[in-house]
DSSP file (Angstrom, degrees, kcal/mol; ACC not computed):
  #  RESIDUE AA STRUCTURE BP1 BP2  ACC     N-H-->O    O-->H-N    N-H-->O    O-->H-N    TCO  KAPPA ALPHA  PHI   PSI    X-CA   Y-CA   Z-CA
    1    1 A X              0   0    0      0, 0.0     2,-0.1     0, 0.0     7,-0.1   0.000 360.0 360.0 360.0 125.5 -125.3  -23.9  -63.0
    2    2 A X        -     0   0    0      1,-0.1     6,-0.1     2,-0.1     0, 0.0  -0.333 360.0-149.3 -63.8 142.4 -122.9  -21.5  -64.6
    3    3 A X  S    S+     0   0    0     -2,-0.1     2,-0.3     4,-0.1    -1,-0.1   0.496  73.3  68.8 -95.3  12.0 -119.2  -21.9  -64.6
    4    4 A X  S >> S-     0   0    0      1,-0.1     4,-2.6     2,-0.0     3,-0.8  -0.962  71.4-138.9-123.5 137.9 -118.4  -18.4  -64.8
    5    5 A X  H 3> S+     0   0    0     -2,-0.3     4,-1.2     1,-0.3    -1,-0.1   0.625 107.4  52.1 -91.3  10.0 -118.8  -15.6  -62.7
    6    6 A X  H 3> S+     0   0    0      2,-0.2     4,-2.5     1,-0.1    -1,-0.3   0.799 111.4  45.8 -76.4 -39.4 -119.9  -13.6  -65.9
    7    7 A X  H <> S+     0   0    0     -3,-0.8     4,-2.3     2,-0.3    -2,-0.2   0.911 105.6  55.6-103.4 -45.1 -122.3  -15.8  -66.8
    8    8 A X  H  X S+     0   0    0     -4,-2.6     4,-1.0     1,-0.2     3,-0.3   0.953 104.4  65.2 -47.2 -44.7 -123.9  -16.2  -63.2
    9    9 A X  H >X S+     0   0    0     -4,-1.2     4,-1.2     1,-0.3     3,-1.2   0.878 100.8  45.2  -5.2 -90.9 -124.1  -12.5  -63.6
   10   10 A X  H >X S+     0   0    0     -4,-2.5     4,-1.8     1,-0.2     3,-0.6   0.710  98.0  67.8  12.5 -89.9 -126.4  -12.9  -66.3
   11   11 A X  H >X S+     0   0    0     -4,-2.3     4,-1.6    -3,-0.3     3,-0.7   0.804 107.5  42.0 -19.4 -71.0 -128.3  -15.3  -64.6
   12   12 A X  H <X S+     0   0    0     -3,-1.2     4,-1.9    -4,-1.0    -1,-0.3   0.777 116.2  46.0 -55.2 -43.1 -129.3  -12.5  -62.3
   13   13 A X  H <X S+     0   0    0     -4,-1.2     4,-1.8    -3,-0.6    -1,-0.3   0.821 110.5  54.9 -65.0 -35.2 -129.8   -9.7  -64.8
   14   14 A X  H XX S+     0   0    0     -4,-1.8     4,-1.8    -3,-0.7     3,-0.7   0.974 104.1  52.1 -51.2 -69.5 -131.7  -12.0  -66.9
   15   15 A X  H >X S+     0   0    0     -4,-1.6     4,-1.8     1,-0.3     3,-0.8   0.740 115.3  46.7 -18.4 -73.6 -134.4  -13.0  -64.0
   16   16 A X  H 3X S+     0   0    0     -4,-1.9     4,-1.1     1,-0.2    -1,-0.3   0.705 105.5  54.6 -14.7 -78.5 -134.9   -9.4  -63.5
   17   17 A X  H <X S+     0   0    0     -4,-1.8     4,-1.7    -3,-0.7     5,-0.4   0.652 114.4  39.6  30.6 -62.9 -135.2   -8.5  -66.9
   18   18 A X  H XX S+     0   0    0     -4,-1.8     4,-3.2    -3,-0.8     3,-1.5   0.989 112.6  55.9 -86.7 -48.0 -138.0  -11.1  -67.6
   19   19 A X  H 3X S+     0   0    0     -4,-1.8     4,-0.6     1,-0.3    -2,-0.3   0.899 114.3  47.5 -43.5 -61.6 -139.7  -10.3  -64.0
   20   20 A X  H 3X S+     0   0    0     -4,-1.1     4,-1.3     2,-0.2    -1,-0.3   0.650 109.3  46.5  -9.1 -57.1 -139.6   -6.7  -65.5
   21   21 A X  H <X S+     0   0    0     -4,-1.7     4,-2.7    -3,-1.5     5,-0.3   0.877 103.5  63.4 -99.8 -46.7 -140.9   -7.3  -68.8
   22   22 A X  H  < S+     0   0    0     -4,-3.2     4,-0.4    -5,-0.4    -1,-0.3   0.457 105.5  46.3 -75.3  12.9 -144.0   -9.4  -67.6
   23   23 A X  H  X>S+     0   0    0     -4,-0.6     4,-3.4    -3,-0.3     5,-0.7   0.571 110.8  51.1 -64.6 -49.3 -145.5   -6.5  -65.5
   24   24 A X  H  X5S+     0   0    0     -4,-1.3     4,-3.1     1,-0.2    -2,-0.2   0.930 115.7  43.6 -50.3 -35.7 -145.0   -4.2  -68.3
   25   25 A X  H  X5S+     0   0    0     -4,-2.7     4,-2.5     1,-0.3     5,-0.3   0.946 114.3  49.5 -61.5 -48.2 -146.8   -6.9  -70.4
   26   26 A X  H  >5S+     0   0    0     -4,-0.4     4,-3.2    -5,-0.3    -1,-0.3   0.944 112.3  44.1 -54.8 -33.9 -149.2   -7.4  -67.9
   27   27 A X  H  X5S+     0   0    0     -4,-3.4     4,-3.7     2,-0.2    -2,-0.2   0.938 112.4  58.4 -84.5 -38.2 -150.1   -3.5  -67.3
   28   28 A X  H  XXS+     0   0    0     -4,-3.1     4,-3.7    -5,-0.7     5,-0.6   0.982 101.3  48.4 -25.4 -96.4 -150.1   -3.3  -71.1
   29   29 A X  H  X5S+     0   0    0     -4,-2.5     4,-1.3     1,-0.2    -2,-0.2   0.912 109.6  59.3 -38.1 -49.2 -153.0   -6.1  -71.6
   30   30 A X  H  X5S+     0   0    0     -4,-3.2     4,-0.8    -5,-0.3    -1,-0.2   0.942 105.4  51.0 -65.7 -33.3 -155.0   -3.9  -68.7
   31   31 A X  H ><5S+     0   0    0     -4,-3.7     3,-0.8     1,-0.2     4,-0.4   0.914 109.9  44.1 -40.1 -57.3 -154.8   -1.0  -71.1
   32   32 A X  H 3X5S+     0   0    0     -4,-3.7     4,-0.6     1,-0.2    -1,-0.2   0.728 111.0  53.6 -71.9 -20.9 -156.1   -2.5  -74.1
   33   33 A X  H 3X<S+     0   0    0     -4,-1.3     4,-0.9    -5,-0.6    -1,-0.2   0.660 105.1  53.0-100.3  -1.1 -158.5   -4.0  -72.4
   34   34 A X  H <X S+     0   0    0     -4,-0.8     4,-0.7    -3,-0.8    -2,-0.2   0.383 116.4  47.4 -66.2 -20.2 -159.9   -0.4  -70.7
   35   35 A X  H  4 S+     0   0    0     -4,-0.4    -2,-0.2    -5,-0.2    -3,-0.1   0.509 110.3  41.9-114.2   7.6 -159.9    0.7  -74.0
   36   36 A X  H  < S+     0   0    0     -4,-0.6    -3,-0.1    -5,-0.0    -2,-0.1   0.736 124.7  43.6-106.9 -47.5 -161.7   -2.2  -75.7
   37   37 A X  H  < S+     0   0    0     -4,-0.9    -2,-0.2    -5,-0.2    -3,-0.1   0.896  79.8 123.4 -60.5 -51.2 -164.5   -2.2  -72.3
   38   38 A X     <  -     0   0    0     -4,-0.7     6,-0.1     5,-0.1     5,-0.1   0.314  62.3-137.7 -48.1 142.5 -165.0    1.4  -71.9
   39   39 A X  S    S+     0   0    0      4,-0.1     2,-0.3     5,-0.1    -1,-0.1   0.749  70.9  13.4 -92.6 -10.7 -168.6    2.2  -72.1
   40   40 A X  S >> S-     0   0    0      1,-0.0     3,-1.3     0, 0.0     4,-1.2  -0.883  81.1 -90.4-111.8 172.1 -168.6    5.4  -74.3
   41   41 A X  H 3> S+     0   0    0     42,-0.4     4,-1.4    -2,-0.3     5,-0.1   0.624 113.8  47.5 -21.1 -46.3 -166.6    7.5  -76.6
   42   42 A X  H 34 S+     0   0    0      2,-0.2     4,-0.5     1,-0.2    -1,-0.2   0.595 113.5  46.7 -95.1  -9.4 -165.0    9.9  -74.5
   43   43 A X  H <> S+     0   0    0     -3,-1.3     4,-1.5     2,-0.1     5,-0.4   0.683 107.3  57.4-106.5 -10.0 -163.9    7.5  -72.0
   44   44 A X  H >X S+     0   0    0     -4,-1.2     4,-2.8     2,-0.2     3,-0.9   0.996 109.6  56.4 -66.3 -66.1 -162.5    5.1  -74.9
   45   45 A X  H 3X S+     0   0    0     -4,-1.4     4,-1.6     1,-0.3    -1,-0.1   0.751 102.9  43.0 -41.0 -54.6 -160.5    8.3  -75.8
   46   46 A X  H 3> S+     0   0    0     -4,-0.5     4,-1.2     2,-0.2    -1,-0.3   0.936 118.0  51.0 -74.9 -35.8 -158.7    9.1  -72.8
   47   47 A X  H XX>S+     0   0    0     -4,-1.5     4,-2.0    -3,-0.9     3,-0.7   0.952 105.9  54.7 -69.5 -48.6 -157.9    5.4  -72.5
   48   48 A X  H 3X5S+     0   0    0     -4,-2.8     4,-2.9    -5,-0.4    -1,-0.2   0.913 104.1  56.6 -50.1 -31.2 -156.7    5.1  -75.8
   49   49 A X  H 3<5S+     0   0    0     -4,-1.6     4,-0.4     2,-0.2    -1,-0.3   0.750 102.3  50.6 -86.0  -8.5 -154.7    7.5  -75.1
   50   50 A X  H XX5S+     0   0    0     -4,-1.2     4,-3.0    -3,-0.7     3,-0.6   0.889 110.6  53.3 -20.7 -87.6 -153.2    5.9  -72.5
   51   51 A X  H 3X5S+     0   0    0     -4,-2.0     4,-1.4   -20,-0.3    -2,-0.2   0.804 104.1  49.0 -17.9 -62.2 -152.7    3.0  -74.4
   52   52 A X  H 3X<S+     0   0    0     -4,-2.9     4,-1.8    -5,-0.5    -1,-0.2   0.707 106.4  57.8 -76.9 -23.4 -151.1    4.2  -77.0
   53   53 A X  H <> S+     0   0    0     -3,-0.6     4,-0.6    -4,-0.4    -1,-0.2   0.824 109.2  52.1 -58.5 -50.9 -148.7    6.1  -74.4
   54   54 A X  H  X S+     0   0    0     -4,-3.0     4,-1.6     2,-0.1    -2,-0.2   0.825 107.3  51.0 -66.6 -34.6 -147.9    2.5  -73.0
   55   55 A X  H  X>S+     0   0    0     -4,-1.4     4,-3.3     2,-0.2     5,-0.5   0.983 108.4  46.8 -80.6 -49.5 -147.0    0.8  -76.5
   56   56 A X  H  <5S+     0   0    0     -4,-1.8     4,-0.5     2,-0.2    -1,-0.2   0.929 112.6  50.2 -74.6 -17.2 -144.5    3.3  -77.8
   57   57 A X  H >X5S+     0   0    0     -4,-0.6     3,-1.6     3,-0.1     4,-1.4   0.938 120.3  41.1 -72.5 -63.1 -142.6    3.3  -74.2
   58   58 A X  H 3X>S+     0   0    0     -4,-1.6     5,-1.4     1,-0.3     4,-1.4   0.805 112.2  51.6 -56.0 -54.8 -142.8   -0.6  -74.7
   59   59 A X  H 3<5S+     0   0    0     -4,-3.3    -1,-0.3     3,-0.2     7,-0.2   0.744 110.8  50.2 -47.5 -17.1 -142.0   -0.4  -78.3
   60   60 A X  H <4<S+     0   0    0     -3,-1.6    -2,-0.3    -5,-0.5    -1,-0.2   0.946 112.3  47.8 -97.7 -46.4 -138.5    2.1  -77.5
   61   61 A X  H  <5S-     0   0    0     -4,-1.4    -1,-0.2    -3,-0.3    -2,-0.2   0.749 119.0-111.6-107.4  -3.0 -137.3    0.0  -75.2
   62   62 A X  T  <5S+     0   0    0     -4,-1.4    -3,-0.2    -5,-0.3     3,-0.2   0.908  75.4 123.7 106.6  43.6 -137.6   -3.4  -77.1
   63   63 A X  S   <S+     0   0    0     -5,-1.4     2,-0.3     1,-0.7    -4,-0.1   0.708  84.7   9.0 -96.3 -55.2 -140.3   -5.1  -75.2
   64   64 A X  S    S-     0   0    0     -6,-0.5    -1,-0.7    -9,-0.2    -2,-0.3  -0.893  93.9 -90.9-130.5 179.4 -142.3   -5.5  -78.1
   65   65 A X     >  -     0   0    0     -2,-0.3     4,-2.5    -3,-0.2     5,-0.1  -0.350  31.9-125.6 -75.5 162.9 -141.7   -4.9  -81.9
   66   66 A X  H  > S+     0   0    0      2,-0.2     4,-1.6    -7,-0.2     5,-0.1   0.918 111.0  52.7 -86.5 -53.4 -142.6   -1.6  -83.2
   67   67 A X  H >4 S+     0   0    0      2,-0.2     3,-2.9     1,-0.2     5,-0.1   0.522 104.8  60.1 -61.9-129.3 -144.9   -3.0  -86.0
   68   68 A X  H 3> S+     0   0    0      1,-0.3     4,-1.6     2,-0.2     3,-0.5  -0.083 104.9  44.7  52.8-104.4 -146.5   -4.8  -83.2
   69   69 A X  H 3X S+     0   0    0     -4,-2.5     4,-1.2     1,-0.2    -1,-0.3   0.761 114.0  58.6 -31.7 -27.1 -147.4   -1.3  -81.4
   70   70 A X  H <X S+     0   0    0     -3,-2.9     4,-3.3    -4,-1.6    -1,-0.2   0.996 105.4  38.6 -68.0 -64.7 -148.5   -0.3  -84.8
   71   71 A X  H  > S+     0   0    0     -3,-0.5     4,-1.2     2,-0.2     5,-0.2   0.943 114.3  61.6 -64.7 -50.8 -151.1   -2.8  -85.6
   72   72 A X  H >X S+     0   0    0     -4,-1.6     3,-3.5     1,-0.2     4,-1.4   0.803 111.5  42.2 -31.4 -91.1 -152.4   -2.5  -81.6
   73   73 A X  H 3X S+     0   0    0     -4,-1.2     4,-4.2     1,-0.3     5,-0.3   0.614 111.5  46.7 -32.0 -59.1 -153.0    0.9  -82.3
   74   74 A X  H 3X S+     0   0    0     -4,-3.3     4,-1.1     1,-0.2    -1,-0.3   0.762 112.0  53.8 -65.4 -12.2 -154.4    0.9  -85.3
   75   75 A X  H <X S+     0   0    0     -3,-3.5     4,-2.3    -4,-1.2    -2,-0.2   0.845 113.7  41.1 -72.8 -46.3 -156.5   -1.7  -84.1
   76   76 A X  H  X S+     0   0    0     -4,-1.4     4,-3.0     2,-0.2     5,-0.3   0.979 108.4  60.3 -64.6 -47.0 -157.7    0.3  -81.0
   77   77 A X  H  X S+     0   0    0     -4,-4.2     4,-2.9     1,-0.2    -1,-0.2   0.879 105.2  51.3 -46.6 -41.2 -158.0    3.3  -82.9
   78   78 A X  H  X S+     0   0    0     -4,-1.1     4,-1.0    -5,-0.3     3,-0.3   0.993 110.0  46.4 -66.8 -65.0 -160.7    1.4  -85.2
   79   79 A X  H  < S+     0   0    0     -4,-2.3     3,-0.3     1,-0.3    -2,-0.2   0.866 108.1  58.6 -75.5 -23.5 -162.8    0.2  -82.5
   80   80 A X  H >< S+     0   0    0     -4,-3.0     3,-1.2     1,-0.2    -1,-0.3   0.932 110.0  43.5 -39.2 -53.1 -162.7    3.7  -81.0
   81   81 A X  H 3< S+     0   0    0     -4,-2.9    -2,-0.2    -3,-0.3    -1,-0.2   0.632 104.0  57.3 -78.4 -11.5 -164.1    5.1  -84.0
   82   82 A X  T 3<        0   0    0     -4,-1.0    -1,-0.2    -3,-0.3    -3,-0.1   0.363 360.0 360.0-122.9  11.0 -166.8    2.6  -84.7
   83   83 A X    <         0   0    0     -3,-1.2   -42,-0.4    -5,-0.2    -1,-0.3   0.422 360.0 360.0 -87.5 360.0 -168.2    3.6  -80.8
């Protein structure tokens, strides 16, 4: 238990925080994975772009590392193209 009322504080903000970050993660992981499933070209597209819409808000606010979002991308982008 924390002895402070700063530190209970925290506590609270933290919880949030992580409660917070694991939907974005989750809604994330359904992205990439609309855009890895989708059954042609044109619908890969619009999802990718999607995707790619979701990683850089996740990258700006520090969810995940920017290089991170990078290599996702380029990663989707590649199996886009090769559809």
């Amino acid at each position: 238990m924390p002895q402070h009322r700063s530190a209970e504080k925290r506590v609270r903000q933290n919880e949030r925080r992580r409660i917070r970050n694991k939907q974005k993660r989750s809604k994330l992981k359904t992205a990439i994975k609309k855009v890895k499933t989708a059954p042609d070209k044109k619908t890969a597209e619009i999802e990718l772009k999607n995707a790619i819409s979701t990683l850089d808000k996740m990258a700006l606010k520090g969810i995940i590392h920017k290089n991170k979002a990078a290599n996702i991308k380029s990663k989707l982008n590649k199996s886009v193209n090769a559809k």
